[in-house]
C-alpha positions, -999 to +999 in steps of 0.1 A: +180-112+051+167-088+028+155-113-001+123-098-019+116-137-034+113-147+003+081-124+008+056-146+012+018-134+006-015-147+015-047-132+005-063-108-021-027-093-034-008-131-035-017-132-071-001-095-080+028-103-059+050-122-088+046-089-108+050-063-076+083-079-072+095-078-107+081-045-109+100-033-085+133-045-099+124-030-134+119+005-117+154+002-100+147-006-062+174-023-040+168-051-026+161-037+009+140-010-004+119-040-027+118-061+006+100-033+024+077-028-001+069-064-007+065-072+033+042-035+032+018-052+003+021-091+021+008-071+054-013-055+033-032-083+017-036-108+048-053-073+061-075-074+034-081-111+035-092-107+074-117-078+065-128-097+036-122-076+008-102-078-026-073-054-041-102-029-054-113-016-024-083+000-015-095+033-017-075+061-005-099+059+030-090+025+031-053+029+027-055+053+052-074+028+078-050+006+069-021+031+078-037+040+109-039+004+123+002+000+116+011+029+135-014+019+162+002-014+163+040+001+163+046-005+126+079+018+129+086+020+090+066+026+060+033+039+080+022+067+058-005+065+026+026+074+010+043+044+009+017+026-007+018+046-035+042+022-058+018-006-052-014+009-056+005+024-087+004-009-098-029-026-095-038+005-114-022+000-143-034-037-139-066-027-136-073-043-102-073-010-082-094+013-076-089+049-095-067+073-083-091+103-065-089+135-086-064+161-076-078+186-046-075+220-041-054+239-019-080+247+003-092+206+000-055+196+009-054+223+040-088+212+052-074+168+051-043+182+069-067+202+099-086+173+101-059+148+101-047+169+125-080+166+150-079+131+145 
């Protein structure tokens, strides 16, 4: 049931997923755990695929567009930027992401939360 080689991907990540899962196994993840994270980037990619865009547009904005429509659709695991953090960590060091934004301030971080917040 929980399998990560049974993850199947389509789209603009299907190439990285190979690596994602080994990755994954190198840095010590269950299988469960590697599961999620593979079906999170597979969901991830066919989203990409259907807005036409590649793994380097997944800007933080993005990521969070992307987070916004799971939770709108029910998604009940995994539905924070947060979790996307191992795989955008790495199409990074790939290369095939976008850079990480630089740190914010205090005040930067307060103001996202408030606004996050309204939203």
């Amino acid at each position: 049931m929980h399998d990560p080689a049974r993850v199947r991907f389509t789209g603009p990540l299907a190439p990285y997923a190979e690596g994602f899962r080994a990755e994954l196994g190198r840095q010590g993840y269950t299988a469960v755990s590697a599961t999620n994270q593979l079906r999170l980037a597979a969901h991830a990619s066919r989203w990409l695929d259907d807005k036409g865009l590649d793994a380097g547009a997944l800007s933080p904005a993005l990521v969070e567009r992307f987070m916004a429509e799971r939770r709108a659709r029910g998604y009940r695991q995994l539905r924070s930027v947060k979790a996307m953090a191992p795989l955008l960590g790495y199409l990074r060091a790939l290369g095939a992401g976008p850079p990480p934004e630089p740190p914010r301030t205090p005040a930067q971080e307060l103001l996202g939360r408030f606004w996050a917040h309204l939203i």
